[in-house]
C-alpha positions in Angstrom: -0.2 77.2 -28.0 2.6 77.1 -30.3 1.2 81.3 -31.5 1.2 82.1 -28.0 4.5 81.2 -26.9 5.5 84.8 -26.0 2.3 85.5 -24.6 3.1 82.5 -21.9 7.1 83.2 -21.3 7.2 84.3 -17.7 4.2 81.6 -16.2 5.3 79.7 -13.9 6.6 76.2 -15.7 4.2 73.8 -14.0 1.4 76.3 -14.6 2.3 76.5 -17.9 2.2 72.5 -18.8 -1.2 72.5 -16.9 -2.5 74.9 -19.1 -1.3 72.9 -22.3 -2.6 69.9 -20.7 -5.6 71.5 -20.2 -6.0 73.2 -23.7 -5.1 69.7 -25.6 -7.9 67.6 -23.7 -10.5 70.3 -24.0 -10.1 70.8 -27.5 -9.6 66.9 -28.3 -12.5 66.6 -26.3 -14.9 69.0 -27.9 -13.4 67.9 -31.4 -14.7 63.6 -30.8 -17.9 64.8 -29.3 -19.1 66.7 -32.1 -21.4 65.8 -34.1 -21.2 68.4 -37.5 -18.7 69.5 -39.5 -20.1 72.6 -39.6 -20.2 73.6 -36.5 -16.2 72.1 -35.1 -14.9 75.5 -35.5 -16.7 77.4 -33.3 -17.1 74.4 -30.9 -13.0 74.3 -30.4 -13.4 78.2 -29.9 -16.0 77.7 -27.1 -14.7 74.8 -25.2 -11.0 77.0 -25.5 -11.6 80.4 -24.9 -11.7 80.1 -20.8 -8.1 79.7 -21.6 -7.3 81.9 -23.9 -8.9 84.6 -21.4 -6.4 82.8 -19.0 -3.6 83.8 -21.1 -4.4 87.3 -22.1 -5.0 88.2 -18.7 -1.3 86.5 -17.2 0.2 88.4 -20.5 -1.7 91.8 -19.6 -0.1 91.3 -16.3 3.5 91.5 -17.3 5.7 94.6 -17.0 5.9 95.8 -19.1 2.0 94.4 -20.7 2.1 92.2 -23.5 -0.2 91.7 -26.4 -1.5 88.0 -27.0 -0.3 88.0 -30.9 -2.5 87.2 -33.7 -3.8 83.8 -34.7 -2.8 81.8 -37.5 -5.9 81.3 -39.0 -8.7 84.1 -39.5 -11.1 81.6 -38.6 -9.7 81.9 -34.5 -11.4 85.3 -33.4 -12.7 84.4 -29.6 -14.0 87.9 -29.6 -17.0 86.6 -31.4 -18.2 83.3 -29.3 -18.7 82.8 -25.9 -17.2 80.7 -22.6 -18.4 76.7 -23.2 -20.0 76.0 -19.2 -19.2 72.9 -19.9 -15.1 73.7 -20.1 -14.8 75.5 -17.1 -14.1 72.3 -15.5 -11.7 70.0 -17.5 -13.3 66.5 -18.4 -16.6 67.2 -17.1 -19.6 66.9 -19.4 -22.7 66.3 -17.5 -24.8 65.1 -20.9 -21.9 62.5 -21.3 -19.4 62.0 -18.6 -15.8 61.4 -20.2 -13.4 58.3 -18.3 -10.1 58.4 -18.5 -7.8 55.0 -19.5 -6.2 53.8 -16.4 -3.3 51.6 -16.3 -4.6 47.8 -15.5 -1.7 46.0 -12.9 -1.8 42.2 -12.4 -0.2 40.4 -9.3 2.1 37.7 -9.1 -0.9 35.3 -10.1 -1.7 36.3 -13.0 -5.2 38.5 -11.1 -5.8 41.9 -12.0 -5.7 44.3 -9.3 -7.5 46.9 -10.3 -10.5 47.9 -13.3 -11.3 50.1 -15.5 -14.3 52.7 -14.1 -17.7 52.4 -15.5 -20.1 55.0 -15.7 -23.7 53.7 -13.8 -27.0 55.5 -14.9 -28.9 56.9 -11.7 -31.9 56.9 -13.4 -31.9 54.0 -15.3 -32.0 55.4 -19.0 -30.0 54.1 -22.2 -29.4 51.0 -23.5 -29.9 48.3 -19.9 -28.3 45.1 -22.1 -29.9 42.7 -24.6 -31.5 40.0 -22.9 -30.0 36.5 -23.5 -31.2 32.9 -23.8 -29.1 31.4 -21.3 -32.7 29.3 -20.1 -33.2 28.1 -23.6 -29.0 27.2 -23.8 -29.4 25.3 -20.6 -32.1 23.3 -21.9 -30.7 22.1 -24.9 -28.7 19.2 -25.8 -26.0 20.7 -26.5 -25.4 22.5 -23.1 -26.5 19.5 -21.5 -23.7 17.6 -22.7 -20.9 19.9 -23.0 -19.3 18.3 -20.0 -20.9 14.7 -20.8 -18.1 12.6 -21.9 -15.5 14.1 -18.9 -18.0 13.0 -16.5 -18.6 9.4 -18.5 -14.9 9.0 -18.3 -14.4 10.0 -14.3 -17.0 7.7 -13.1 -15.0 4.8 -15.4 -12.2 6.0 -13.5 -14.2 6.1 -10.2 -15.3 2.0 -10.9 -11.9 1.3 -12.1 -10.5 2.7 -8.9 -13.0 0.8 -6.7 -11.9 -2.5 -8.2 -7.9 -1.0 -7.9 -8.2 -0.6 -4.5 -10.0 -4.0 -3.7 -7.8 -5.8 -1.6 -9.3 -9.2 -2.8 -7.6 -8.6 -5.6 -3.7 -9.7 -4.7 -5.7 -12.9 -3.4 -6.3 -14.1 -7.2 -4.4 -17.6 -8.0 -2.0 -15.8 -10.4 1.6 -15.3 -11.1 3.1 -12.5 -13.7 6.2 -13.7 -15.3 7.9 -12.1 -17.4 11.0 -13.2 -20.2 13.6 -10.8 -20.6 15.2 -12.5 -22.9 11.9 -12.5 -25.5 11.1 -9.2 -23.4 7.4 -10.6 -22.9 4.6 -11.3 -20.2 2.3 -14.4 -19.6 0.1 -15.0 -16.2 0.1 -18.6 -14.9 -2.0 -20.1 -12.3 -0.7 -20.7 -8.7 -3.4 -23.1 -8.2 -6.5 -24.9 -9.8 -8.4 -22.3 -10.8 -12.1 -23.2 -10.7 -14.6 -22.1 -13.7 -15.7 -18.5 -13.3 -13.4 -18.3 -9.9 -11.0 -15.6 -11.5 -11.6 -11.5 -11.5 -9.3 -9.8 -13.3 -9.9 -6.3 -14.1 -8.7 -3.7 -16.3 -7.1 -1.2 -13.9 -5.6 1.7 -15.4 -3.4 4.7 -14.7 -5.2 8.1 -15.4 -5.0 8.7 -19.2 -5.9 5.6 -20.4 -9.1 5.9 -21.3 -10.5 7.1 -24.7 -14.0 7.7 -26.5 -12.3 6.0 -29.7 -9.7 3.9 -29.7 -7.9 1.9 -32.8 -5.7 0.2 -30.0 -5.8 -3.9 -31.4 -6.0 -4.9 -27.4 -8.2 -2.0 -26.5 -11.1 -3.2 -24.2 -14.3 -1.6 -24.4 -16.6 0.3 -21.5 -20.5 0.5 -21.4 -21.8 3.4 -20.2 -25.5 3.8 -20.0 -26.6 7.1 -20.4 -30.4 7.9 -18.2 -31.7 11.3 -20.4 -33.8 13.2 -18.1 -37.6 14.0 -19.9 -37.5 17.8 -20.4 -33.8 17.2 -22.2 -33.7 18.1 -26.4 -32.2 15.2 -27.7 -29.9 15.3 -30.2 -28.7 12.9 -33.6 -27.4 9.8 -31.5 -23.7 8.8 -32.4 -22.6 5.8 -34.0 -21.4 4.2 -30.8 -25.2 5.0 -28.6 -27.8 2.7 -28.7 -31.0 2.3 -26.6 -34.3 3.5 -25.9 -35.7 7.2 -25.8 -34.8 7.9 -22.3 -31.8 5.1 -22.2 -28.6 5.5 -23.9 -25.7 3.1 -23.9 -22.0 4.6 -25.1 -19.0 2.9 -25.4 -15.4 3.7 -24.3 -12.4 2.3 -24.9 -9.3 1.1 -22.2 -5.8 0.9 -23.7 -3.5 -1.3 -22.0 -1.6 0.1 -19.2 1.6 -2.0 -18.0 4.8 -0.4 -17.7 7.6 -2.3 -15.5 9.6 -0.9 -12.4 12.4 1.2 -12.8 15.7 -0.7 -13.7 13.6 -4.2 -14.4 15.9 -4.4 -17.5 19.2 -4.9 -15.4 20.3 -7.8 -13.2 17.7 -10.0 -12.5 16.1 -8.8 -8.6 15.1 -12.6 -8.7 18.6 -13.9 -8.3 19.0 -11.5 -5.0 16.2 -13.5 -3.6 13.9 -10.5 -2.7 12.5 -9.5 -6.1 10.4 -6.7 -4.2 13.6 -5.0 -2.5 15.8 -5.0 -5.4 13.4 -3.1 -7.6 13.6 1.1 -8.0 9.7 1.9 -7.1 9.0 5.5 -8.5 5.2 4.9 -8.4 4.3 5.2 -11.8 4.4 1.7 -12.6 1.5 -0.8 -13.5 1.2 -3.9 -13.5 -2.5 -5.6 -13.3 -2.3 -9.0 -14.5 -5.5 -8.3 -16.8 -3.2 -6.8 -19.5 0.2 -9.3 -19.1 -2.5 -12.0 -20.1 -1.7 -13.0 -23.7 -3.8 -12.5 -26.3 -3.2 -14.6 -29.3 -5.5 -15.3 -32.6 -6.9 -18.8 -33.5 -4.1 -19.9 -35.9 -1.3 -18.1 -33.3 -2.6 -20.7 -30.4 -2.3 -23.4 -33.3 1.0 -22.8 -34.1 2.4 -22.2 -30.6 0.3 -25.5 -29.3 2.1 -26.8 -31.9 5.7 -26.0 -31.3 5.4 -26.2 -27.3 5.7 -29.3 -25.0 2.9 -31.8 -25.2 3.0 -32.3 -21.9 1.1 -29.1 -21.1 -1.9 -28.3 -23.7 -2.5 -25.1 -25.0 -6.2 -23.7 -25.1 -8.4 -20.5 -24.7 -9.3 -20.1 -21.2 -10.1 -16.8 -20.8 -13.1 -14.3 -21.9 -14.6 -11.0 -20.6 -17.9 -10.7 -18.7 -19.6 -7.6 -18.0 -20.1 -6.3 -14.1 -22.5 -3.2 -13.6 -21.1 -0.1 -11.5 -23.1 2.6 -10.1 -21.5 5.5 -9.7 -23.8 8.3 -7.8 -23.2 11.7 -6.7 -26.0 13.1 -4.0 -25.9 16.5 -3.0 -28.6 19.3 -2.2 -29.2 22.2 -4.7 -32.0 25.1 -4.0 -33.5 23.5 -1.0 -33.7 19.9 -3.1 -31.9 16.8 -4.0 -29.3 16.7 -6.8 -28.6 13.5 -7.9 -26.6 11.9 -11.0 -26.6 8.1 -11.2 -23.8 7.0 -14.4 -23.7 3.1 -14.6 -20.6 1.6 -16.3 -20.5 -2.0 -17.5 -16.6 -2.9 -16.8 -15.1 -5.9 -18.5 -14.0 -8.8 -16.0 -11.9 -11.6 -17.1 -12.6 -14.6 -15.7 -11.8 -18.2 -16.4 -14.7 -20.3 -18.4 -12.9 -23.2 -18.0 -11.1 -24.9 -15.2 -7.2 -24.0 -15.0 -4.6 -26.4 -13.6 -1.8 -25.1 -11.8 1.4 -23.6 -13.4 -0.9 -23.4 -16.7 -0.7 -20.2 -18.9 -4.1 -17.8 -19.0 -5.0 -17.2 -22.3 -8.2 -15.3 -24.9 -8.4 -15.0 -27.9 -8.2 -12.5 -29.9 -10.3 -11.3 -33.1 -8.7 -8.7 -35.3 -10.8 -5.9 -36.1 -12.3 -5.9 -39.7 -10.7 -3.4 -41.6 -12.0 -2.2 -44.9 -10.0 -2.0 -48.1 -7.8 1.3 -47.8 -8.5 3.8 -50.4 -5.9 5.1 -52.1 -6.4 8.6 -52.2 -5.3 10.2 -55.7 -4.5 13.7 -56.5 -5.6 16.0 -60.0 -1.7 14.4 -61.6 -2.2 11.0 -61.2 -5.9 11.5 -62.9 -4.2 13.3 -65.4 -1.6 10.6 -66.0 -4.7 8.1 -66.3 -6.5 9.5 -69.2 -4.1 8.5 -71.9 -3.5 5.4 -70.2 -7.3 4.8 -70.4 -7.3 5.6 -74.2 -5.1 3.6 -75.2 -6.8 0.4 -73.8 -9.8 1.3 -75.3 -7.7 2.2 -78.8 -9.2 -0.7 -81.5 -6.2 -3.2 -82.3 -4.9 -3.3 -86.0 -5.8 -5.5 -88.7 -4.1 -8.4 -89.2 -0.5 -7.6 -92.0 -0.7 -7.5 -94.9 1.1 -11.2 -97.0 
């Protein structure tokens, strides 16, 4: 366009960008699309010459005439090809149908508003897609349980909720007290407690729950896992146990007891309503199942020890097991859908009778930890080897007298 310049002076300005427009796609166009090197030239001189006969004839129109001048290169003679049919109209191709980019907006959400186009085969030829597995995927055990352990840990959450909500609960024997002063908790009995009369469960705030915990007060939750027969199973985990078509898995429960807002400054006890005086925001906790103190073998010793002997000291408080069923029912395809996930959640109760105004209290067994290894880098190796030698070295004779 740049050779015909003069050729173009007197078109009308919007005509005239048209025309370049239409020259650049045309060309670019018929330059992607084809498909030898030997043949490019005279393919831009087809798919351009509808508009170079454009041009001659608006410059053969002029007054006075003008001549379109001479091309650049010898190789750009459109005397000696003929009109492309398929440039007459700009972007069409009927062999392969050309899209244009368009510009992809998005509302306030984040959601686009509009797509790309997409050109659909009438007749159904070229290449339809490559079928995919997605039957075999869904049968494996690895699809299966891609969402396993989020589910395992809801319907904790669901049983944990159930007990939460129980209003039998605030009718348990206990009191909470807590000592500023030595900032700690300890759970005492309102009443005689008979053997096996307390439920305490561990109720926790979302979050709390873990497939692996190193927590020393952590408190462990059984679920038991029913694999349905046409499942692939996969290399159990170290944590599963159980038959062929029974699995049991074990989470963990961190304790969850976090005091009410401004608990730390003048006693609310001293204004006589300890409820009133307190700042509820409603993320506090405070289940009596984790303000019951945990204490070793030797720590009970020693506090037994240094307390009054008026009130003895003793372990009076384990964990039993109590079996939730958490089911969803629904209707999928015309059929039932069910899922039945049971979870074994720890309940402490008393094993022995408590006496009134005496402190709750289980034991506690440190996890065994294996020796730590000390992990060494290629310098402190090095730095051995001599060290190594010199041990070995034989000793001298004894001096000569």
């Amino acid at each position: 366009m740049v050779t015909c310049q003069p050729a173009v002076a007197g078109m009308q300005p919007q005509r005239k960008s048209a025309l370049e427009a239409n020259v650049s796609f045309v060309a670019a166009d018929a330059f992607i699309t084809c498909v030898s090197d030997q043949t490019i030239k005279v393919t831009l001189l087809e798919a351009t010459k509808k508009f170079y006969e454009d041009v001659k004839a608006h410059a053969a129109g002029q007054v006075p005439p003008i001549d379109c001048p001479a091309a650049r290169d010898i190789w750009i003679d459109f005397t000696a090809v003929a009109v492309n049919a398929e440039a007459q109209q700009v972007g069409n191709s009927p062999s392969a149908p050309k899209l244009l980019p368009k510009l992809i907006t998005y509302d306030e959400h984040g959601a686009p508003r509009n797509a790309q186009d997409a050109i659909v085969s009438e007749d159904g030829g070229g290449d339809n897609g490559t079928k995919l597995p997605w039957r075999e995927w869904h049968l494996s055990a690895v699809a299966q349980a891609n969402d396993e352990v989020a589910a395992e840990i809801a319907a904790i959450t669901v049983a944990l909720r159930t007990l939460h909500a129980n209003p039998r609960l605030r009718q348990m024997p206990v009191d909470v007290l807590f000592n500023k002063a030595s900032n700690t908790k300890r759970v005492v009995a309102t009443s005689r407690i008979e053997p096996n009369a307390l439920e305490l469960p561990p109720c926790v705030r979302s979050g709390k729950i873990f497939p692996i915990s190193t927590h020393p007060y952590r408190v462990p939750v059984v679920v038991k896992r029913v694999a349905a027969a046409h499942r692939i199973h996969n290399k159990k985990s170290a944590g599963d146990s159980g038959g062929d078509n029974e699995q049991t898995v074990t989470y963990f429960v961190v304790p969850d007891f976090k005091l009410p807002s401004g608990f730390d400054a003048e006693s609310p006890a001293d204004t006589g309503d300890t409820a009133a005086a307190l700042k509820w925001t409603g993320d506090e906790s405070m289940h009596p199942f984790w303000a019951v103190q945990r204490l070793t073998q030797p720590e009970l010793q020693r506090k037994a020890a240094d307390g009054p002997r008026s009130r003895s000291l003793a372990f009076n408080a384990e964990l039993v097991k109590r079996e939730f069923n958490v089911v969803a029912v629904g209707k999928y395809n015309n059929e039932s859908a069910t899922i039945t996930i049971q979870v074994l959640v720890p309940i402490m109760t008393n094993r022995i009778a408590i006496e009134q105004g005496h402190q709750l209290i289980m034991e506690h067994v440190p996890a065994v930890t294996g020796k730590k290894r000390t992990e060494k880098t290629w310098k402190d190796k090095a730095a051995a080897k001599p060290a190594a030698k010199a041990k070995t070295k034989p000793s001298a004779g004894p001096p000569e007298v």
